[in-house]
Structure formats: structure tokens, C-alpha cells
Backbone as JSON, one array per atom type, in Angstrom:
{
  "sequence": "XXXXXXXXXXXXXXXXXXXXXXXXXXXXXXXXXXXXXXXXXXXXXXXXXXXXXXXXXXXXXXXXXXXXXXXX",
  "N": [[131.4, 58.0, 111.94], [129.04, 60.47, 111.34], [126.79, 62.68, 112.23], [122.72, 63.45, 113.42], [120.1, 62.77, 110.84], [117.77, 62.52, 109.7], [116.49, 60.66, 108.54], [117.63, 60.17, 106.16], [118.58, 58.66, 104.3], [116.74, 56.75, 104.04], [114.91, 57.94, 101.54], [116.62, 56.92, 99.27], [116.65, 54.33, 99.54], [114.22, 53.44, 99.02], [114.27, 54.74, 96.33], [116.11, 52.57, 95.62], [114.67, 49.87, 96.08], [112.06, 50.82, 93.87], [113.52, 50.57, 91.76], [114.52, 48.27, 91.76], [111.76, 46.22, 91.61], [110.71, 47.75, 89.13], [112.64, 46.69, 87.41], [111.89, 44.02, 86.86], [109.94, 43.7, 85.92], [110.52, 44.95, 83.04], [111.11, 43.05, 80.69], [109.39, 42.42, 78.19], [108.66, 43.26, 74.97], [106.69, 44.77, 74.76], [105.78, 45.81, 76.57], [105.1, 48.4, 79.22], [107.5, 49.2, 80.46], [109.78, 48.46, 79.07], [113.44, 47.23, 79.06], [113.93, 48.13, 80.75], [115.18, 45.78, 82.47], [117.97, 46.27, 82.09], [118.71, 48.03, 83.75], [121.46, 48.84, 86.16], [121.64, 47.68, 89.09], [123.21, 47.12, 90.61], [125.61, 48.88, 90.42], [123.72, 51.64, 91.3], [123.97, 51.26, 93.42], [126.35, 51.27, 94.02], [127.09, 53.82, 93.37], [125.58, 55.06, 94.84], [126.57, 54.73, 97.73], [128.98, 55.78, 97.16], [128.64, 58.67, 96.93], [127.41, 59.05, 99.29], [129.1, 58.09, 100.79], [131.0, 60.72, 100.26], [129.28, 62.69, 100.48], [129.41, 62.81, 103.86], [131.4, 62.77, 104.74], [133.04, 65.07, 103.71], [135.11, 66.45, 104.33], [137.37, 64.36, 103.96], [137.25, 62.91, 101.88], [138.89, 61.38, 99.45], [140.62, 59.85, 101.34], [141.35, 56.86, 101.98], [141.29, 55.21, 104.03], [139.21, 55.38, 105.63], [136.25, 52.92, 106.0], [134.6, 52.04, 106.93], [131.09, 53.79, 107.26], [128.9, 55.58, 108.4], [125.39, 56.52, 109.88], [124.26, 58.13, 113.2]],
  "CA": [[130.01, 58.17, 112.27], [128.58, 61.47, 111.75], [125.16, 63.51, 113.12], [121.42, 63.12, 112.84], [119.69, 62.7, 109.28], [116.32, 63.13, 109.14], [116.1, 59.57, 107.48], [118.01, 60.81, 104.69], [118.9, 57.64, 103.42], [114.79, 56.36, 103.04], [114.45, 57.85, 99.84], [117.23, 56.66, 98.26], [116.36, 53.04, 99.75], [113.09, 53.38, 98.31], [114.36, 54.25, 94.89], [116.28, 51.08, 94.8], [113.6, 48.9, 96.01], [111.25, 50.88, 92.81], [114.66, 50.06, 90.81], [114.33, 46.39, 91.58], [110.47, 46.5, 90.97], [111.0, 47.93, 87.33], [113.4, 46.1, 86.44], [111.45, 42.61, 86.79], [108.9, 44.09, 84.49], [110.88, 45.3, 81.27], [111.55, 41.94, 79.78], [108.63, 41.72, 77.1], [108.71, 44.41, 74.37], [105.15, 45.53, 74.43], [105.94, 46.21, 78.27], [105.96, 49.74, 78.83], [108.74, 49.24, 81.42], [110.63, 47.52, 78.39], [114.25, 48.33, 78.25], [114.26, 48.67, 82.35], [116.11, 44.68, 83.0], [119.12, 46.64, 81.32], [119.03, 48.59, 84.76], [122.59, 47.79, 86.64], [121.06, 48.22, 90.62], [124.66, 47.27, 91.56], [126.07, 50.23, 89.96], [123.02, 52.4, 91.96], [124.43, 50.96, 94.58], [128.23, 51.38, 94.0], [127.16, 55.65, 93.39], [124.65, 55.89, 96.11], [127.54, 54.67, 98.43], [130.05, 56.63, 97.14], [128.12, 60.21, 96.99], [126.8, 59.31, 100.88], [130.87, 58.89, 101.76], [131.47, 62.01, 100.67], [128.57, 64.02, 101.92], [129.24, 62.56, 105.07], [132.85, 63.04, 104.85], [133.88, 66.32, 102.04], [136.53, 66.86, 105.19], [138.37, 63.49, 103.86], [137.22, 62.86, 100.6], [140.09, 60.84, 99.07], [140.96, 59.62, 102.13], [140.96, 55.55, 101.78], [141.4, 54.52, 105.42], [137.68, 55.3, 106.14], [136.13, 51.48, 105.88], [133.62, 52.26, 107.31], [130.5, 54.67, 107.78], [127.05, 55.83, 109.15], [125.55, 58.05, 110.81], [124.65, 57.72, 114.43]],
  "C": [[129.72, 59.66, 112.34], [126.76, 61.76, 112.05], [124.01, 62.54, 112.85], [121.64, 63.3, 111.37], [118.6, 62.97, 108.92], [116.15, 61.85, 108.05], [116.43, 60.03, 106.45], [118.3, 59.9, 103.87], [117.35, 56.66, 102.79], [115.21, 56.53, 102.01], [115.47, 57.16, 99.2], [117.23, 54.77, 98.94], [115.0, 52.86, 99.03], [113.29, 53.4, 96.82], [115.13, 53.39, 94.28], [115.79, 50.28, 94.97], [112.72, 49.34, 94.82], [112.28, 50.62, 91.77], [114.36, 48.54, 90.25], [112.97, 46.03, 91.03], [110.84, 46.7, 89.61], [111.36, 47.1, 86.79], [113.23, 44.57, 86.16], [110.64, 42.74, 86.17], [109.21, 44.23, 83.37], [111.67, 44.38, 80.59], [110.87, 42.23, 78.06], [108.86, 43.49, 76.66], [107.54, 45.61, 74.17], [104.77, 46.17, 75.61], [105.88, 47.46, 78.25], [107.15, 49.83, 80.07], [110.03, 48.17, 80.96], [111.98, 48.14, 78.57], [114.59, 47.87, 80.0], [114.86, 47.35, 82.99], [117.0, 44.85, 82.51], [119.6, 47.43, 82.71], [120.08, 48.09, 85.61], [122.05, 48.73, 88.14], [122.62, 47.97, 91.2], [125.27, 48.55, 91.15], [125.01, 51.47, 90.26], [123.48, 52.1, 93.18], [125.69, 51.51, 94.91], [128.3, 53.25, 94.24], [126.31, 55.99, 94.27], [125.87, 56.01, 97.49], [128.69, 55.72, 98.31], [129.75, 57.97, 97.17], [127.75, 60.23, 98.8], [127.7, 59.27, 101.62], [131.2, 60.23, 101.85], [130.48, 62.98, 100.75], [128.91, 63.96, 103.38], [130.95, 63.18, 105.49], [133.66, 63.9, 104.13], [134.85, 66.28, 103.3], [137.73, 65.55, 104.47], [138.01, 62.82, 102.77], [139.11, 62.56, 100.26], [141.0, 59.75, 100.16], [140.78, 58.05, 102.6], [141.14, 54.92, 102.92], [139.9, 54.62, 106.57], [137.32, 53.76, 105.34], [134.56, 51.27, 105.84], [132.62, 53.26, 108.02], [129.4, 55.26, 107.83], [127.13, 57.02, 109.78], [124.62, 57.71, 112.34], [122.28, 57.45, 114.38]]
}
């Protein structure tokens, strides 16, 4: 668990709720948000997680016995 944040995680909750949004729109080709149900939100997920371990943690980066972690 480390410090305050300043809601640092909002935005990047917001741009996978406008992720999910999009990406229920770009079925049809004439869409202009065609192209965008190719979007993998699990794999925004998998790198939002893993960049917010190691901001939170560059001291232990690599360090696979963290499980779990937030910030307070």
C-alpha cells in the first residue's frame, strides 16, 4: 500500500469505460468507430495494471511476491 493519489487512477478508469463504449459501436463499416470491436480492453487492463505496479513500486520492480496493491 503506498501514499495519497490525487485520484490518479480516475482517468485511466474513465478511459476504459470510453474503451468499452467504442468498442460496441465499430461493428458496421460505415461506422466511423469501425475497426474499434478489434479493441482487446483485457489487454488495457493487463498494461494499466502492470505500469500502476511499478509506479507504485520502481523500489521492487521484478519482485513477484507483491500480490497485492493500492494505495491507501
Amino acid at each position: 500500500m503506498r501514499s495519497e493519489n490525487h485520484n490518479f487512477c480516475f482517468g485511466l478508469f474513465r478511459s476504459y469505460i470510453s474503451l468499452k463504449k467504442t468498442k460496441r459501436k465499430g461493428a458496421i463499416q460505415e461506422n466511423p468507430f469501425y475497426g474499434s470491436v478489434l479493441f482487446d480492453d483485457s489487454y488495457f487492463i493487463y498494461e494499466v495494471k502492470k505500469n500502476i505496479k511499478n509506479l507504485l513500486f520502481t523500489d521492487q520492480i521484478g519482485n513477484e511476491n507483491i500480490k497485492c496493491f493500492g494505495f491507501k
